[in-house]
N, C-alpha and C positions, 0 to 999 in steps of 0.2 A: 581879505575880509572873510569873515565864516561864514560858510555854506548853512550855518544850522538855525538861524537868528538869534546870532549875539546881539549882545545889546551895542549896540551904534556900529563904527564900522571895527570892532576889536572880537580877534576871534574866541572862540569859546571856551575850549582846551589847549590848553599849552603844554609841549612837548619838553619835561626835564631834561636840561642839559646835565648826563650824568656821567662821572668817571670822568679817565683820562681815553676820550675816543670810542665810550661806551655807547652814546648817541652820534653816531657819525655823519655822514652826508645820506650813505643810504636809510635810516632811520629819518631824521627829518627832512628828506623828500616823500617820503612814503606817508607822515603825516601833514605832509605840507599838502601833496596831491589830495588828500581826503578831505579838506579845505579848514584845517586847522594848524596853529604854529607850531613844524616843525623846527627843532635848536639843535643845534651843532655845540657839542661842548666842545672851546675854544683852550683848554686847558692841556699843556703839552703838546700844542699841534705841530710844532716845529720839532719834536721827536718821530712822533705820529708818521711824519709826510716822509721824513730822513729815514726813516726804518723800511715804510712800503717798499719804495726804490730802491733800497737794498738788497731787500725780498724779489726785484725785478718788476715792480709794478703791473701784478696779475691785472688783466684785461686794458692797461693803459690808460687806467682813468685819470690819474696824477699828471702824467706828461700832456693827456688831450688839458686838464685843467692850464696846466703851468705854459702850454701856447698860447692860450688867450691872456695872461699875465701879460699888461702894459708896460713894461720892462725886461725885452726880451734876451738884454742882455743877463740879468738878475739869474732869470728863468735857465738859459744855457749854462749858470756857475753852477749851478746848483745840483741840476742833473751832471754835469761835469764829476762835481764834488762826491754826488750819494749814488745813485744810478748806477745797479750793476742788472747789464743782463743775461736773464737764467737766475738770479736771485744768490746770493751768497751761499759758500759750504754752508752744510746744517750744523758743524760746530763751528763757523766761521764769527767771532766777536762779531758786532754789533759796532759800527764806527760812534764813537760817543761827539756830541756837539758840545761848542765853546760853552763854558757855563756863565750863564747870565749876572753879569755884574751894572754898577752905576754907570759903567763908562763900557757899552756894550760893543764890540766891532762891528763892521761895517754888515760883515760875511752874518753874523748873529742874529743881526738886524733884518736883512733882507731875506733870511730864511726865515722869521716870524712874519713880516708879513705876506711872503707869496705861500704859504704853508694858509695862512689862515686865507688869506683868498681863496686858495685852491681849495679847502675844505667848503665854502659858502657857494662857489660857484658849482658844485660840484653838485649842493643841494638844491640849487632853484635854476641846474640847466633845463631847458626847454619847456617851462612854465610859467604860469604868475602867480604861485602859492608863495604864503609869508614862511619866511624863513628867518628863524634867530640866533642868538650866538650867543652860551653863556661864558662866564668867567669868574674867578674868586677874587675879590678885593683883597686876601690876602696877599697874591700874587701879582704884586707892581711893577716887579720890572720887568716884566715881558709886556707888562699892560698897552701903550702908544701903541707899538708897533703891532703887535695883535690887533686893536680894533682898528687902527688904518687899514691892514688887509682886509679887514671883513666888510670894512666900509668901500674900500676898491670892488668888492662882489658884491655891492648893493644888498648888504644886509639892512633884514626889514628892520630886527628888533635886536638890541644888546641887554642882556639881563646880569648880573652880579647881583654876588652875596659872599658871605663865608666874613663878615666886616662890615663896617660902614663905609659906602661907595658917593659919597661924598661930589668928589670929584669926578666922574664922568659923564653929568653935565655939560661942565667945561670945554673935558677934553673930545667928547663930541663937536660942539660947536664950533672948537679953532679949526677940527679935521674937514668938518663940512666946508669949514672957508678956505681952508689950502694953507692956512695956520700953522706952527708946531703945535704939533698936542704933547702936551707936559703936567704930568702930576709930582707931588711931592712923595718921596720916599719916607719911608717910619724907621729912623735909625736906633737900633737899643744903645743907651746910655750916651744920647747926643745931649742931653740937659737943654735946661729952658734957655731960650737967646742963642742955641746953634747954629751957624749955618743949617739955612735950607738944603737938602740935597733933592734932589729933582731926577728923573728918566726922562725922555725925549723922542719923537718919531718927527722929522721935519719931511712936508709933500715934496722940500724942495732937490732932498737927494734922490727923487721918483720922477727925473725931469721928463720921464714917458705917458707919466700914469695924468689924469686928466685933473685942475688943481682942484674945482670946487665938484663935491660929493654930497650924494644925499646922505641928511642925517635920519639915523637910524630912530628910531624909539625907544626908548629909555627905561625899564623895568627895572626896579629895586627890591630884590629879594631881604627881605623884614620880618621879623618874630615878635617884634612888639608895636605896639601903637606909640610906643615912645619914641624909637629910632622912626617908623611910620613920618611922625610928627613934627620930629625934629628936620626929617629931608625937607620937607613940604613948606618950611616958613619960609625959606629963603629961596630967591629967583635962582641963585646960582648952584643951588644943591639939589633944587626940586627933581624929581622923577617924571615920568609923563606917568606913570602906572604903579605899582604894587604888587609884587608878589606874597602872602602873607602864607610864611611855611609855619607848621607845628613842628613836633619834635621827633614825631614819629618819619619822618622823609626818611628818607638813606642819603648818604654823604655825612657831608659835617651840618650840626646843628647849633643853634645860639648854646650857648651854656646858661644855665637856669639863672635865674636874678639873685644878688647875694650871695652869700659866702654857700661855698657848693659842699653838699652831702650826697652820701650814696645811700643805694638802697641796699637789701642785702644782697644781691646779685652784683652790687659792684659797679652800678649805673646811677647815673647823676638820676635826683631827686626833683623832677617839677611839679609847680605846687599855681596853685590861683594868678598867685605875682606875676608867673610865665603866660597867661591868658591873654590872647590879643583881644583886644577891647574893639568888635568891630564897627560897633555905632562909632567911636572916635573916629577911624578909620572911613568910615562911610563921609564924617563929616569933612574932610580934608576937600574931598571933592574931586579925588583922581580915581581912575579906575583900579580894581581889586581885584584879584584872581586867589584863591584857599590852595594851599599844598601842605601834602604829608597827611595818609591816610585818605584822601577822598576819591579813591578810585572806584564811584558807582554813580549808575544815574540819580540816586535818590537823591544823596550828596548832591551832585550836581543840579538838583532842583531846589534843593535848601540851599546853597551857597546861593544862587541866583533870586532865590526871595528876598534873603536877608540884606541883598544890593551889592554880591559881588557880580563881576561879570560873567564869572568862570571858574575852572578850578585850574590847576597845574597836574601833572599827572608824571610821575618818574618811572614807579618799581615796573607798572604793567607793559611802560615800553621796551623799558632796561629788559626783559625776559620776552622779547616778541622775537620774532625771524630776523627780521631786519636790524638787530641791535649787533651792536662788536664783541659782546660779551662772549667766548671763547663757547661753542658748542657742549662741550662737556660740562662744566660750570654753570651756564643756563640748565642744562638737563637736574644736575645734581640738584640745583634750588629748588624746580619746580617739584622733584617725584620727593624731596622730603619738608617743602612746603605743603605738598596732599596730603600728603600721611606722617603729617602733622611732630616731625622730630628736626625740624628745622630752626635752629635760636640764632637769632638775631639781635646782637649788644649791642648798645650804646656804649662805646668804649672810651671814658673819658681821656687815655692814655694814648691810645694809639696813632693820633696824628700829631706830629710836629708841630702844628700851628697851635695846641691847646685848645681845639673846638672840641668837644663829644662827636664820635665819630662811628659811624652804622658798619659794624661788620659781622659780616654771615658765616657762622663759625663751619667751617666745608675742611673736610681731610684733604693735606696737601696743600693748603697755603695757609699764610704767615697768622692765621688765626689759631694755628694747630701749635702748643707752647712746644711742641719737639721741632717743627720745622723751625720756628721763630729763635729756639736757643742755637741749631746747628747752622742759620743762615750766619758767613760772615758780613758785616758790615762796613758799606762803602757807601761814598755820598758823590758820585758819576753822573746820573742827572739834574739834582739841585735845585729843583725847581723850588722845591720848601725852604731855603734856606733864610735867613735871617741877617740882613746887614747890622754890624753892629761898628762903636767907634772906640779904637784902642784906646791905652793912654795916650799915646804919641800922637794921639788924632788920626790916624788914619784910619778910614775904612777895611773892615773885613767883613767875614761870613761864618755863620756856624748855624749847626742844626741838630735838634736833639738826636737825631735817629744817626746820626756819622757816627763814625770809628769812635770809641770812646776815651783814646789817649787823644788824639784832635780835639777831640768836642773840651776836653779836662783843660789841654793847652790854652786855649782859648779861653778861659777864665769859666766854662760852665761849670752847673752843678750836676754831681751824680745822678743826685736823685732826680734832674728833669730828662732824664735818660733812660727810667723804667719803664718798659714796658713800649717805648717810640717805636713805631713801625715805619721803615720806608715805604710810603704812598707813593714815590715818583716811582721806584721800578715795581712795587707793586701793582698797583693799578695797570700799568702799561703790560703787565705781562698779561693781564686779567682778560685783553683783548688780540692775545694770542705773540704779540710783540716783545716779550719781556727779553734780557741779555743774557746772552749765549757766555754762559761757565766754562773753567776748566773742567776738561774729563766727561763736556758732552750734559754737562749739567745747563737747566735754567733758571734764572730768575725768581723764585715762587711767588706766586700771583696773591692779593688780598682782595676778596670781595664784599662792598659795600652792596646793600640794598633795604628798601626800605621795611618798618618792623610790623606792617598790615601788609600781606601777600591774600586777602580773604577774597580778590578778583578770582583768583585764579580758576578755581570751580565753573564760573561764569563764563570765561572767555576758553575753557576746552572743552572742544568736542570729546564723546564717550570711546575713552580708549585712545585719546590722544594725549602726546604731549608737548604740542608747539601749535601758534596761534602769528594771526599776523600784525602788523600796526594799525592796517584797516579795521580787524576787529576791535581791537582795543576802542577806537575811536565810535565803531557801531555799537558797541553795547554801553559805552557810557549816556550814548545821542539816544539810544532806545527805548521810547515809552518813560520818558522822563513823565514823574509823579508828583503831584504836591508831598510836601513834607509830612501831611497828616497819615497820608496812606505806605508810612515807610517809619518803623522803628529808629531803623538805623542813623535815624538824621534826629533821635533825643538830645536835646540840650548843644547843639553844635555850637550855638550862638555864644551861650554863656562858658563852655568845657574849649572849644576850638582843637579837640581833639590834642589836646595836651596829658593825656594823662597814658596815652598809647591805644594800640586797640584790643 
């Protein structure tokens, strides 16, 4: 519950689940302790966990997590399997994991969920602050088995987006009962009247772990009052809550309504149509939280007028102490986020999935068109990938950002190949983990963040440049204003900060 008087028992600020490991466990404990929802981005965390302990698990938080894991056999393969101590040569590869298909091994399985446990436990040990978990609807088959673990660590809250999330609902509800939790997969070119294909996490191959679990609460990250509207008809699709993001967030974003244009900068075009309508919204009658762009208190007393509960808050944590984001890369954001030579794209091209997608154009990673042409291309992690179904009917995989005589095999097209950046090893490297090359080489890292940085003034002291999550959290709680006594909350109602800042 929030320390700050939320409206009912739902806390105030909610902590972006960003990146791959960008919000880790020490970030949202940090705002969990402050008595707001700290998130654990749930996204590659079975990379995440497999990499630390190869690293040798500095201070042993992972193995203290992975003892309390109700499956202590699980727990023992695993360290078995990744677990080096002293931490691997410094040009020593990176041991790579199974890559996630419909028919996932056992070994795959059970390192998604004690990974995502261990990540959840790790954030609400020895407290009673809400802790959450987010995830992309693009990413389904790792989906079951991920929220079972996080459900094994008594997460408070499951939030998703990047899609319509539709189904986790459901698959909350059979986990809570000891159920299989199973969604349906999105095969390309299954046609109408397919075979269903399905993923699976059953409590029954956990015959340690205990069968019935509390259900989490349910957040659906939304860009329009239409998807809003569409979850909210139906018992079996409804959310308990709302996230309603603009466009300006970092990550991936809805892509505008309609056939997409650019501006001359080479970023998608939004216009009225992309305006979340939040009277509609207000009238569904679930709770509401504003993200993208509303990192001030003022904001936060206008979103709170107009009858959201809250806001969501990403960029200001993504760059606090306690975030993953790699020391120098946080540094570089913030000193040319000040002095003001800092651009930040909406790049329609660069993720795999086809969202518009926020990157911070920084020397030295894949935003730089020289690193980006001399990186070779390989598709080792996977996580973006794309089921598709041959002629022959059988399933495979392809993703724009792979090798591009693979991707061409596969029946792709060129052109959906310009410009794809690999997010899975990008991102992972962004938090210091990225795969160790030949000749002593790394990874290069891609940073997302979001395209308002205008806290930042606010939240550093003179002559500083790092801040902590408690801040963040005190200067948005402080001396909240009506909206009349604050410019910066003109037209939020009607604009919803769609137009950038």
């Amino acid at each position: 519950m929030s320390s700050s008087g939320g409206q009912g028992d739902w806390p105030t600020i909610i902590q972006g689940g960003m990146g791959v490991g960008v919000s880790g466990w020490r970030l949202a404990r940090a705002v969990s302790l402050s008595g707001q929802l700290g998130v654990v981005s749930g996204v590659g965390l079975d990379t995440v966990i497999a990499r630390r302990l190869q690293l040798g698990d500095p201070g042993g938080h992972i193995r203290r997590a992975l003892a309390s894991f109700p499956h202590p056999g699980i727990a023992e393969e695993i360290l078995d399997h990744y677990f080096v101590e002293g931490g691997i040569r410094p040009q020593q590869h990176f041991r790579l994991l199974p890559k996630l298909t419909l028919q996932p091994s056992q070994r795959s399985t059970n390192l998604l969920v004690a990974a995502n446990f261990a990540e959840i436990f790790l954030a609400k040990e020895g407290h009673e602050g809400l802790v959450g978990v987010n995830y992309l609807e693009k990413l389904q088959l790792p989906a079951p088995a991920s929220v079972y673990g996080a459900m094994l660590a008594g997460v408070d809250y499951v939030l998703v987006g990047a899609g319509i999330p539709a189904q986790l609902p459901g698959l909350l509800d059979a986990l809570a009962a000891g159920r299989p939790g199973v969604i349906s997969v999105d095969v390309l070119g299954a046609g109408a009247g397919a075979e269903a294909r399905t993923v699976a996490v059953r409590p029954g191959a956990f015959p340690a772990a205990p069968l019935e679990l509390k259900r989490p609460k349910f957040l659906a990250i939304v860009a329009s009052h239409v998807l809003a509207s569409y979850l909210g008809r139906d018992a079996r699709t409804r959310p308990d809550g709302f996230v309603v993001e603009g466009p300006v967030a970092g990550g991936h974003s809805a892509p505008p309504r309609g056939p997409l244009t650019l501006d001359d900068d080479g970023q998608p075009r939004y216009g009225p149509r992309d305006v979340a309508d939040l009277e509609k919204i207000t009238a569904l009658g679930l709770p509401y939280w504003l993200a993208g762009g509303y990192a001030s208190p003022h904001l936060l007393a206008e979103s709170r007028k107009v009858g959201a509960v809250g806001i969501q808050v990403g960029s200001a944590f993504a760059l606090c102490q306690e975030s993953n984001l790699t020391a120098s890369l946080k540094l570089e954001v913030i000193r040319r986020a000040l002095a003001g030579t800092l651009r930040v794209r909406a790049d329609p091209l660069a993720s795999p999935t086809g969202f518009p997608f926020k990157v911070a154009e920084l020397p030295g990673t894949l935003a730089s068109e020289e690193v980006y042409a001399t990186r070779q291309r390989v598709c080792d992690a996977s996580y973006l990938r794309t089921p598709y179904r041959k002629p022959d009917g059988e399933i495979a995989y392809l993703c724009p950002a792979e090798p591009l005589a693979a991707y061409l095999r596969k029946g792709g097209n060129m052109a959906e190949t310009v410009g794809r950046c690999c997010l899975c090893n990008g991102l992972v490297s962004a938090i210091g983990l990225g795969q160790r090359l030949a000749g002593g080489a790394i990874e290069p890292p891609i940073v997302t963040i979001g395209q308002d940085l205008s806290f930042l003034p606010k939240l550093l002291a003179p002559g500083r440049d790092a801040y902590a999550a408690a801040d963040v959290v005190a200067y948005l709680l402080e001396g909240v204003v009506p909206a009349s006594q604050g410019a910066e909350t003109e037209g939020l109602v009607s604009a919803h900060r769609w137009s950038g800042p």
